[in-house]
C-alpha positions in Angstrom: 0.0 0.0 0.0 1.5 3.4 -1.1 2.1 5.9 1.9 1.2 9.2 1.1 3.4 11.6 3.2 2.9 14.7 4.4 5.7 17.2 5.4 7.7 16.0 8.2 6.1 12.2 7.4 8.4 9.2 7.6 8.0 5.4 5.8 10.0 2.5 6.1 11.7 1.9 2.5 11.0 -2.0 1.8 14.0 -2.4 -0.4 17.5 -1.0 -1.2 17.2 -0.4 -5.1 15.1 2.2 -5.8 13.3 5.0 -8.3 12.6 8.5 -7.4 10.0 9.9 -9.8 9.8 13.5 -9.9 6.8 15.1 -11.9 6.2 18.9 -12.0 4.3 21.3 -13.9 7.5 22.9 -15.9 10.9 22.0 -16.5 12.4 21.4 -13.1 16.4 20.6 -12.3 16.6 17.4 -10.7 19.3 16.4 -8.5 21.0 14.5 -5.4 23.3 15.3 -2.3 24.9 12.8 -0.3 25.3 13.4 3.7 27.1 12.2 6.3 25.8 11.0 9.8 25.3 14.8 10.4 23.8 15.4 6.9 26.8 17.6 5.6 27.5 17.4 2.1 31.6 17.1 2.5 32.3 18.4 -1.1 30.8 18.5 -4.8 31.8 14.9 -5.3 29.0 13.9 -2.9 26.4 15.6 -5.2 24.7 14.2 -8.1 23.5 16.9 -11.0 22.7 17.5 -14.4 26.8 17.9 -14.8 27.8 15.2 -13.1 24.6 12.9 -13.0 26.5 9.3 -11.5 27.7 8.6 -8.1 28.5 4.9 -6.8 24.1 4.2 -6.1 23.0 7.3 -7.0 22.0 8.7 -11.0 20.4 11.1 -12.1 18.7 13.2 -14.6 20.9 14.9 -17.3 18.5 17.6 -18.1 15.8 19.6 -17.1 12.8 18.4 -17.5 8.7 18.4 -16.1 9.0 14.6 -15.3 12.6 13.0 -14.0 13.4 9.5 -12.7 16.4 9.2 -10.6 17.9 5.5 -9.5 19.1 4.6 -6.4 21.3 1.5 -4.9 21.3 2.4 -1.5 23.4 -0.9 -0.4 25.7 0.9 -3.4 26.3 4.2 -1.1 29.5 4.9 0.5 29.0 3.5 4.0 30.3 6.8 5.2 27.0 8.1 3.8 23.9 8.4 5.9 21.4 10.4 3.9 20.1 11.1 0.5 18.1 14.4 -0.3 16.5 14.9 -3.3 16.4 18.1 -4.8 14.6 20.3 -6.7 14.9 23.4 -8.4 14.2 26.2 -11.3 16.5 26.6 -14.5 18.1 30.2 -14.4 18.4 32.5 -17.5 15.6 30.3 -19.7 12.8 32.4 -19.5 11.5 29.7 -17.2 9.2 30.4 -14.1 11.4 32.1 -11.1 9.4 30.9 -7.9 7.7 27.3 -7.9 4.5 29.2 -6.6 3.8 30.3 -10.2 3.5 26.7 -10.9 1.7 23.0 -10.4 2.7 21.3 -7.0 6.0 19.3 -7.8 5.0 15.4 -7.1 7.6 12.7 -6.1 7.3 9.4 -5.7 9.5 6.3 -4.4 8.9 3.4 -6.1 10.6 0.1 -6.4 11.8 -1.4 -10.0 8.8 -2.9 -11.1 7.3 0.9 -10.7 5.2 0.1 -7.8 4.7 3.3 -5.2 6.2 2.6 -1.7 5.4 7.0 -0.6 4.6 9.6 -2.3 4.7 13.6 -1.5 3.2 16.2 -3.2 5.5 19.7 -2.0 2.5 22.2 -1.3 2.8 25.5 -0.3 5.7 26.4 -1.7 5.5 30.6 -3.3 8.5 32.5 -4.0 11.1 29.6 -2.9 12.9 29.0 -6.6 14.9 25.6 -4.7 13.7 22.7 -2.5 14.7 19.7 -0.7 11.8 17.3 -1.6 12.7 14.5 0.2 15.7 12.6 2.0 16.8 8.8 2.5 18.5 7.8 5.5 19.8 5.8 7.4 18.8 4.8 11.2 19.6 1.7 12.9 20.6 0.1 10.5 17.5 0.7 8.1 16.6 2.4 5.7 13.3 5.7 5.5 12.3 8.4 3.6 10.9 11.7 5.1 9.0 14.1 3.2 11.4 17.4 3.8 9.6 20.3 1.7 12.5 23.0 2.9 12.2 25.9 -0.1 14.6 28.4 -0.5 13.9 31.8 -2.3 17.9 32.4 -3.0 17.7 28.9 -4.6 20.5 26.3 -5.4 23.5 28.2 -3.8 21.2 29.4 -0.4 19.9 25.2 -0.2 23.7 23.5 -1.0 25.1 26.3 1.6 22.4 25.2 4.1 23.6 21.6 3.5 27.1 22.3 4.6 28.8 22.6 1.5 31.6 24.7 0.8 31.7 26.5 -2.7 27.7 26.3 -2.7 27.2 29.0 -5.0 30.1 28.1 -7.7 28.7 24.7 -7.7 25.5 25.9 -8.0 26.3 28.0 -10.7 28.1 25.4 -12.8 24.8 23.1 -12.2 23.0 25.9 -14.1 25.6 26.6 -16.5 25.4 22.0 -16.9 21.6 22.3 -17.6 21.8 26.1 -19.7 23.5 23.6 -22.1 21.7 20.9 -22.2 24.7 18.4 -21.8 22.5 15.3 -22.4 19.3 14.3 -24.1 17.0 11.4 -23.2 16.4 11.5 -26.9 19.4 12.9 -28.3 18.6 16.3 -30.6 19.8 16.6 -33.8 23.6 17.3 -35.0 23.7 19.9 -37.6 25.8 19.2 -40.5 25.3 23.5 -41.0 25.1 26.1 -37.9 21.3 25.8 -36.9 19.2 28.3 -35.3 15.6 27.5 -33.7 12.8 26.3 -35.5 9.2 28.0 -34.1 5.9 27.7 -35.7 4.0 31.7 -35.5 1.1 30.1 -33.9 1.3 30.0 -30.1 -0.7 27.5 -27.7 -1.6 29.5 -24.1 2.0 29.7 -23.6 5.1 31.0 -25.8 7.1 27.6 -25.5 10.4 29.6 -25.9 13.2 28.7 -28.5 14.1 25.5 -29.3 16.9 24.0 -28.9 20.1 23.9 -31.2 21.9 21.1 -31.4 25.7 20.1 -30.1 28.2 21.8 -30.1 26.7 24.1 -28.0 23.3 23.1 -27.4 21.1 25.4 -25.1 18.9 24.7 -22.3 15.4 22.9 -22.7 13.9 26.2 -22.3 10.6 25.7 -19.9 7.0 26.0 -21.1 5.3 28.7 -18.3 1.6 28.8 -17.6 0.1 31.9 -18.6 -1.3 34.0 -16.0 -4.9 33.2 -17.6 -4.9 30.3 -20.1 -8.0 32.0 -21.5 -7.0 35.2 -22.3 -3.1 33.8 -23.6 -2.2 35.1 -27.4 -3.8 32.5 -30.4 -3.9 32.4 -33.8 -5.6 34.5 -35.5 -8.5 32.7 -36.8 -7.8 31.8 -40.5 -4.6 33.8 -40.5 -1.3 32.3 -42.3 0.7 30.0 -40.6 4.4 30.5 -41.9 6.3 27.1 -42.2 9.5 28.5 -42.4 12.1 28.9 -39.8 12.9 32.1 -39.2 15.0 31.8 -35.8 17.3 29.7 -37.9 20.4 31.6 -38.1 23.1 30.3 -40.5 24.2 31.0 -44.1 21.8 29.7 -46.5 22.7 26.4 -47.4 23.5 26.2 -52.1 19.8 25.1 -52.5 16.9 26.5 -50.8 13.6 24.8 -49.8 10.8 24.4 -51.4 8.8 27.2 -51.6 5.1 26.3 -50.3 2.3 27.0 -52.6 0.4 30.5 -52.4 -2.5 30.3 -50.0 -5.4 31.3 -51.0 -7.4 34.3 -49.9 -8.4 33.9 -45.8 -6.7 30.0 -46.0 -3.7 29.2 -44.3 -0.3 28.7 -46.1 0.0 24.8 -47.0 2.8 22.9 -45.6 5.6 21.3 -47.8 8.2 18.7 -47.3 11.5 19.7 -47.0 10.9 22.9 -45.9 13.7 23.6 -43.2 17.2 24.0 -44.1 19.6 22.5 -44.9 22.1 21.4 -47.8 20.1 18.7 -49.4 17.0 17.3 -49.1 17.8 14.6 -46.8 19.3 17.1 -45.3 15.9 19.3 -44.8 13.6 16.5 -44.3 15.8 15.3 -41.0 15.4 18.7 -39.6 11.7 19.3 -40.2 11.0 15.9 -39.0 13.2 17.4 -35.7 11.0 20.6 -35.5 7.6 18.7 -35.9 8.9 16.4 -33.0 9.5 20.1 -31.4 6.0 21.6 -32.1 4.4 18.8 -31.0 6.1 18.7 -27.2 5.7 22.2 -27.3 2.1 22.5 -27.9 1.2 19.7 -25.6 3.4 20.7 -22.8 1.8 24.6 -23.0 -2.3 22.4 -23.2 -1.0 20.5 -20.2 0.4 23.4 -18.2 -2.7 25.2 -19.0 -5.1 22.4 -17.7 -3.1 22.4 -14.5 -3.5 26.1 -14.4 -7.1 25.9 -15.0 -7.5 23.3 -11.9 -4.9 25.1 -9.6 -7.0 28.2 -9.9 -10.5 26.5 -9.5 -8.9 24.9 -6.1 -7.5 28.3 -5.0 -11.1 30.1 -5.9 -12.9 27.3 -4.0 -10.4 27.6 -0.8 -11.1 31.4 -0.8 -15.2 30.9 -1.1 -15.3 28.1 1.6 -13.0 29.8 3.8 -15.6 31.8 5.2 -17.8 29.8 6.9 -20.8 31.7 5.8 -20.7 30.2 2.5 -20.5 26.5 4.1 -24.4 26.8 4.4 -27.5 27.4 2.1 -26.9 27.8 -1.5 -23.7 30.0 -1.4 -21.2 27.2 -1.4 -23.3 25.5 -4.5 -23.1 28.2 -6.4 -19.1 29.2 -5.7 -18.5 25.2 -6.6 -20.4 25.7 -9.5 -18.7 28.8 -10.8 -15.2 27.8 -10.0 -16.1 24.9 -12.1 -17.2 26.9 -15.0 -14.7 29.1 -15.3 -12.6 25.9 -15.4 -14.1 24.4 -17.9 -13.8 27.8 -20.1 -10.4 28.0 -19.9 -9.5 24.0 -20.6 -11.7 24.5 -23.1 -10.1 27.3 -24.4 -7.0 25.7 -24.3 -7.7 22.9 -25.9 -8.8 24.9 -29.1 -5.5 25.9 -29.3 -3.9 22.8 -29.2 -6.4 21.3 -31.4 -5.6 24.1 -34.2 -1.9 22.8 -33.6 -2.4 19.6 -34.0 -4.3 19.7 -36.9 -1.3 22.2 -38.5 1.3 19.2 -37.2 -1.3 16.4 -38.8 -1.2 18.2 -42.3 2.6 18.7 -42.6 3.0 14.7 -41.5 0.6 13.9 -44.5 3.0 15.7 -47.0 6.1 14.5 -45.1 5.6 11.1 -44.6 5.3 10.1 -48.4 8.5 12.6 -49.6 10.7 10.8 -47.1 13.9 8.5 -48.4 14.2 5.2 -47.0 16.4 5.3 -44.4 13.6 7.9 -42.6 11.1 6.0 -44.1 8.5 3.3 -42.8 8.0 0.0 -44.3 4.5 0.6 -45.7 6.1 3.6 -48.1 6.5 2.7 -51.2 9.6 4.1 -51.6 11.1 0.8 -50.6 9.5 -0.6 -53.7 12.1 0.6 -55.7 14.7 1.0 -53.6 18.5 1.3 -54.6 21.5 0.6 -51.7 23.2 3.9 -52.0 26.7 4.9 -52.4 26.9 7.6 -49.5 26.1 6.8 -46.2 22.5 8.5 -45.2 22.1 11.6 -42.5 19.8 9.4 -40.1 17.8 6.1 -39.8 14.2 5.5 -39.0 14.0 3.6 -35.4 9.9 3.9 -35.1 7.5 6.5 -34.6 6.7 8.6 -31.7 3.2 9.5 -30.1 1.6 11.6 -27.2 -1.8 10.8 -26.0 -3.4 14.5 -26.9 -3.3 12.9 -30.8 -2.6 9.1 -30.9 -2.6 9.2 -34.8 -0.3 12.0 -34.9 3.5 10.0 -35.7 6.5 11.4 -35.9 9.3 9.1 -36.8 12.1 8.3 -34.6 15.3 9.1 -36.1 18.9 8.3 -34.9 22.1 9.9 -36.6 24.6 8.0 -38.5 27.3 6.3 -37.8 24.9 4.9 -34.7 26.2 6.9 -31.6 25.4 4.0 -29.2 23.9 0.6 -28.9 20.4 -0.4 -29.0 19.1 -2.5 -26.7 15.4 -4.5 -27.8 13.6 -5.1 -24.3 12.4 -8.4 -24.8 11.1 -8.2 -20.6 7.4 -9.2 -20.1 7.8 -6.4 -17.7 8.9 -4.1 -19.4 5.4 -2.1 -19.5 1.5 -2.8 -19.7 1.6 -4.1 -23.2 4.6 -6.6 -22.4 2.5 -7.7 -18.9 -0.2 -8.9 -21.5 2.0 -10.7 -24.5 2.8 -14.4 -24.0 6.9 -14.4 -23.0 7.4 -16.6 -25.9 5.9 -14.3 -28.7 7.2 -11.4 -26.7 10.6 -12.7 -27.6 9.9 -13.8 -31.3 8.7 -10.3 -31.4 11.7 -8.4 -29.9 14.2 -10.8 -32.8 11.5 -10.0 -35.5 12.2 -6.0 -34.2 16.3 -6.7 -34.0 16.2 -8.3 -37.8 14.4 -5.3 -39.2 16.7 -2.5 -37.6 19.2 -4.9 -39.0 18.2 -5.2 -42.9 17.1 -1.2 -42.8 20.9 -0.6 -41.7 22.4 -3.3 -44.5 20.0 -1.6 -46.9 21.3 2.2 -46.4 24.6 1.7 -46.6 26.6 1.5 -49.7 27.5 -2.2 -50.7 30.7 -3.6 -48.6 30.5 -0.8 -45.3 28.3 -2.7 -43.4 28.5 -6.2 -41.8 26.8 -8.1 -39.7 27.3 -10.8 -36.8 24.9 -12.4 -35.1 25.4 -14.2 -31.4 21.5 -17.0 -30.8 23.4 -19.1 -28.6 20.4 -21.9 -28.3 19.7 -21.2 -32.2 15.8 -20.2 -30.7 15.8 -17.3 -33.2 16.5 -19.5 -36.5 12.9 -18.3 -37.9 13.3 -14.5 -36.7 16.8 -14.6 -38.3 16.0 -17.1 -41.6 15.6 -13.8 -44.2 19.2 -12.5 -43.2 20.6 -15.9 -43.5 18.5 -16.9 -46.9 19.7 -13.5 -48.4 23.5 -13.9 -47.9 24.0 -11.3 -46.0 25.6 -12.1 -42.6 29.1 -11.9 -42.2 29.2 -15.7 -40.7 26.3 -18.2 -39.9 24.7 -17.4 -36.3 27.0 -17.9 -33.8 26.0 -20.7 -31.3 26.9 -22.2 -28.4 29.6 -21.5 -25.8 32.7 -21.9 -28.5 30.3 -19.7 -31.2 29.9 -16.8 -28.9 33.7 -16.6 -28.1 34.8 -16.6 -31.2 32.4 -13.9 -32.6 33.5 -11.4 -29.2 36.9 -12.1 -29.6 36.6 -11.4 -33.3 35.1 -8.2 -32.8 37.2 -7.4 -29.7 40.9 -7.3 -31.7 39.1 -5.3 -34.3 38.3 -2.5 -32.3 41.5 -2.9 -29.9 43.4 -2.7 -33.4 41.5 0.7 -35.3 41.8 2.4 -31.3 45.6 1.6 -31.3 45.5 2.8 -34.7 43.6 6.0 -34.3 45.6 6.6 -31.3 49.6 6.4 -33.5 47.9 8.2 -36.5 48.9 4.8 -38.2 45.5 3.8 -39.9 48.0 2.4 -43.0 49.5 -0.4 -40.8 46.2 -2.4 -40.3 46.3 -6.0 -40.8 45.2 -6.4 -44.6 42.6 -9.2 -43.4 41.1 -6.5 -41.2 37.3 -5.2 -42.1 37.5 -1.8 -41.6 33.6 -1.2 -42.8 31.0 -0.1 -39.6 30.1 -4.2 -37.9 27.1 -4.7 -36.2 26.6 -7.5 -33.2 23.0 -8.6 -32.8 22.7 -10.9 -29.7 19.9 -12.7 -29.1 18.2 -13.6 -25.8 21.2 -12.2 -23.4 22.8 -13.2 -20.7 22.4 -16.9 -22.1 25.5 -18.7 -23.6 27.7 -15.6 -21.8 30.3 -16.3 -18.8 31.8 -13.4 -17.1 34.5 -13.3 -20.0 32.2 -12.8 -22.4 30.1 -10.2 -20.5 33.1 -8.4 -19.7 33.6 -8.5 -23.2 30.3 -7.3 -24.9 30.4 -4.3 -21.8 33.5 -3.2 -23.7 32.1 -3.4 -27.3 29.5 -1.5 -25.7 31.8 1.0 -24.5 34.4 1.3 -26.6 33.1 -0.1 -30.4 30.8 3.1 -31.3 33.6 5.7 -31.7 35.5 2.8 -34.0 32.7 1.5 -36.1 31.4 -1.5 -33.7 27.9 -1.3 -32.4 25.8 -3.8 -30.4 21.9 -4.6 -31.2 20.9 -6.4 -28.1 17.5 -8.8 -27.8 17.2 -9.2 -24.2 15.3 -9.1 -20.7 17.2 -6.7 -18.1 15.5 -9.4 -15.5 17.3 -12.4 -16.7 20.6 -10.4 -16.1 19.6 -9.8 -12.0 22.0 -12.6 -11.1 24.7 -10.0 -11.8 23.7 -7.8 -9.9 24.4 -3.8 -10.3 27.3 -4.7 -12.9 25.4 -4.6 -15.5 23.7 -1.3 -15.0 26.5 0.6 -17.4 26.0 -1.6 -19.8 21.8 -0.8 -19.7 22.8 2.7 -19.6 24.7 2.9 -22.2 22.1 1.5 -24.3 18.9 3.3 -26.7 15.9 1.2 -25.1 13.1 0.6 -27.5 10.5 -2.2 -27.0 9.2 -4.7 -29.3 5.5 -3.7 -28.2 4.0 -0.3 -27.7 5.5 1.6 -24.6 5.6 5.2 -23.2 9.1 5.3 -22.0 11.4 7.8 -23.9 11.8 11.3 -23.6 12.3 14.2 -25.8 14.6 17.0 -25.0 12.7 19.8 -24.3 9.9 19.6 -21.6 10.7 15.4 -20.8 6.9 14.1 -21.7 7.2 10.3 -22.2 6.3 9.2 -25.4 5.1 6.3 -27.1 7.1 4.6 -29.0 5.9 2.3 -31.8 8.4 -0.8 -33.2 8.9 -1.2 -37.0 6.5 -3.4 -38.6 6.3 -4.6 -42.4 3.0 -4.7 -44.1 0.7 -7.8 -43.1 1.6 -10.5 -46.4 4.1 -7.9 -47.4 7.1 -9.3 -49.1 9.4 -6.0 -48.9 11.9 -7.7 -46.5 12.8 -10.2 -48.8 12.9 -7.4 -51.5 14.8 -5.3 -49.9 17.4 -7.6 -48.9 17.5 -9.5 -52.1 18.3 -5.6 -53.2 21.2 -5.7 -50.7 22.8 -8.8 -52.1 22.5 -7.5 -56.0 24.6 -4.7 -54.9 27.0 -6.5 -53.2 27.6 -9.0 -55.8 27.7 -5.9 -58.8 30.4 -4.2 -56.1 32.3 -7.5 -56.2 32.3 -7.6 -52.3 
């Protein structure tokens, strides 16, 4: 049974590995200070922040964000450390809110793995305070509690890490804001530019200006804060029937040799129609990658500024009803009735108001998706376009590659494809755990597995089928052989670099292959000697797809697939990893980097990735072929053609 705490509140924690989830009405900082037996923070290595988010038990967030998840081994902690507090605070210099009481109650919650509540707190009364200690875990006898703390502070990080002991509180607390004004680290990773990028902003505002998006590395900025308005109703919106312009104007750069498309004159009192490829950009690809970025923008955007307005709308009928009821003279007869009732109302007027707004966004967002979607090249493109029909393997190496698609629950129909840059960044890991979410809880384990290869295969072909002929190879670890019918159209096409690797002697020799390769290119990189590689060495991007993980591994082989993990993205080795994290628990914490370092997507529907700017979780939706649909076999049939006219 969940404990709901009130300030000052203790619980009993149940269990040593936990998660703190944090969910606030704007953009929040989320971080982590570790005490001693009397609760001093000793220096800035005991404190856990968007700049330095890992400690030995302790991670957290790399960004602000309106909803955070922080993990916590407590048996992990330093035993010289005796308490945890969890803290909370405002961005600085985003044109965020400055106080927390211009905003929505922040919520936290400690729950245990499996996401089941063990207390939650909800910090009220909280006004011009722009910092809080939410909560602390500590120690006391032996065992483990949490208290709901609450403490605010109006001079904010510096005044709170002071008040924790800490010497050099407000440099620390200005580098933490410094961290988060640059966004160091994305849960969905923004864009790259290949060309200096400004913002991208649509002219039509929801009840709140949502700021300036983000530019990408090398200097990305913050994940500027969507504020409530001070009246939802009365916010700036659209003018009714006035032109929307597509373009970006906040994008500063020198235009790129060919511009985009120019979208077709509106008509008189109509809006102007969207067009594909209408951000910038040097080539279409090029374009097209970038408005698919900005759509994924306007979409967060407009939903965060609806959902800050509804929150609004109810924190102001609460506060109107508080005020009416307070006086005890309206407790009786019809006086109460009618305050309840027009609190209500003017409730109601404003979500409603909002929710015009969003709608009118939406609908913008759902008619530049319908002229996107079908202009898109394969590698961005889903497997029901029929671009894939006639598809060529190319002979230059594509911006990005097409992972899914992306929803929020304001429009469920409303897609936006995932996209990932190329060369792949890091590993993907394919969460073949029945536990994994609500839709995993309800698929048999054994077709929840065939599904999660069936995923693995497809990520696989699109990648063989992108780049040109020769640069791209792939090995494949099933150590039982369970996914022979998952993996049967990369075998049948040719395609693999080996047969499936099986059993104890199979999985060896594929780690230990792919271990001296990147062990030789580092050494190489490293002496500026790339010319005195071994002449048998494949020096094209390789690709490990493991199957059903940790079976057929012993602690060599883990300790060898961690370091591909590691180490093989920056020299053209990346890992594509079927597995459940459960069947990895014998392990223990040792694993965790290894999960970490990984992009989790899910065989099934599941609401568990983040964008950049305001942290909503978003559905993601796996790849899937056409039902009867041959275009697999086509495409990979493709793949082979070109390898054989290549001579490779």
């Amino acid at each position: 049974m969940t404990a709901e705490l009130v300030r000052g509140q203790n619980h009993t924690l149940p269990q040593t590995r936990l998660e703190i989830r944090v969910s606030a009405g704007s953009p929040v900082v989320a971080g982590a200070t570790l005490g001693d037996e009397n609760g001093v923070v000793r220096g800035a290595e005991w404190i856990a922040h968007p700049g330095s988010p890992q400690l030995p038990g302790l991670e957290v967030s790399q960004q602000a964000a309106a909803g955070h998840r922080l993990a916590v081994d407590l048996e992990a902690l330093p035993e010289t450390v005796h308490r945890v507090t969890v803290l909370l605070a405002l961005p600085v210099g985003v044109g965020g809110p400055t106080r927390f009481g211009t905003t929505a109650a922040p919520f936290v919650a400690v729950t245990g793995l499996d996401g089941t509540e063990i207390a939650t707190f909800t910090l009220t009364g909280l006004d011009a305070e722009s910092a809080v200690s939410a909560l602390e875990l500590y120690r006391r006898q032996g065992a483990w509690k949490v208290r709901a703390v609450g403490q605010g502070y109006a001079a904010g990080l510096a005044e709170m890490l002071a008040d924790q002991g800490l010497a050099g509180a407000a440099e620390l607390a200005a580098s933490i804001q410094e961290a988060v004004a640059r966004s160091l680290a994305r849960s969905v990773a923004p864009p790259p530019p290949r060309t200096p990028e400004g913002d991208r902003v649509r002219h039509a505002s929801g009840p709140s200006d949502p700021g300036p998006a983000p530019a990408a590395p090398p200097q990305p900025p913050a994940a500027t804060p969507v504020q409530p308005a001070a009246d939802p109703g009365t916010a700036s919106a659209p003018t009714p029937g006035g032109p929307i312009d597509y373009a970006h104007p906040r994008r500063q750069h020198a235009a790129p040799p060919t511009p985009p498309p120019a979208a077709p004159p509106a008509q008189p009192g109509q809006a102007a129609q969207p067009v594909a490829g209408d951000a910038t950009g040097w080539s279409m690809d090029e374009r097209l990658y970038n408005q698919i970025w900005g759509m994924f923008e306007d979409l967060a955007r407009a939903a965060a500024a609806y959902r800050s307005a509804v929150d609004f709308a109810e924190s102001r009928m609460d506060q109107e009803l508080d005020r009416s009821l307070s006086d005890p003279r309206n407790r009786i007869g019809g006086a109460g009735d009618r305050a309840r009732e027009e609190a209500r109302a003017k409730r109601d007027e404003l979500t409603a108001r909002a929710r015009e707004v969003l709608d009118r966004d939406l609908a913008q967002l759902a008619a530049e998706a319908a002229v996107v979607e079908p202009a898109l090249p394969a590698a961005y493109a889903g497997w029901d376009n029929p671009v894939w029909h006639a598809h060529r393997v190319p002979m230059e190496l594509p911006m990005a590659l097409r992972l899914g698609d992306l929803h929020l629950p304001e429009r469920t129909g409303l897609r936006i494809p995932l996209l990932v840059r190329l060369p792949l960044e890091r590993g993907i890991w394919v969460d073949s755990g029945r536990t994994a979410s609500e839709a995993a809880a309800l698929t048999d384990s054994d077709r929840l597995r065939r599904l999660a290869m069936e995923t693995a295969v497809l990520h696989a072909a699109r990648l063989l089928a992108v780049y040109p002929p020769g640069e791209f190879s792939v090995h494949v670890i099933d150590p039982a052989g369970s996914a022979a019918g998952q993996l049967a159209p990369l075998v049948d096409a040719g395609v693999l670099a080996g047969p499936p690797a099986a059993g104890p002697q199979g999985v060896a020799s594929v780690l230990a292959h792919l271990t001296r390769r990147v062990d030789l290119v580092q050494m190489a990189v490293r002496a500026g000697a790339a010319d005195s590689l071994p002449p048998d060495l494949d020096t094209g991007e390789q690709l490990l797809v493991v199957n059903d993980f940790p079976h057929g591994f012993d602690d060599r082989a883990v300790t060898q697939l961690r370091y591909l993990a590691d180490e093989g993205p920056a020299v053209g080795v990346h890992l594509l990893m079927v597995a459940d994290r459960e069947d990895a628990s014998a392990y223990g914490p040792v694993l965790d980097p290894l999960w970490r370092s990984l992009l989790r997507i899910t065989p099934v529907a599941d609401n568990h990735l983040a964008d950049p700017w305001v942290g909503h979780a978003w559905t993601y939706e796996p790849p899937v072929t056409p039902p009867g649909s041959r275009v697999l076999e086509q495409v990979l049939a493709a793949v082979t053609a070109a390898r054989r006219a290549a001579g490779r």
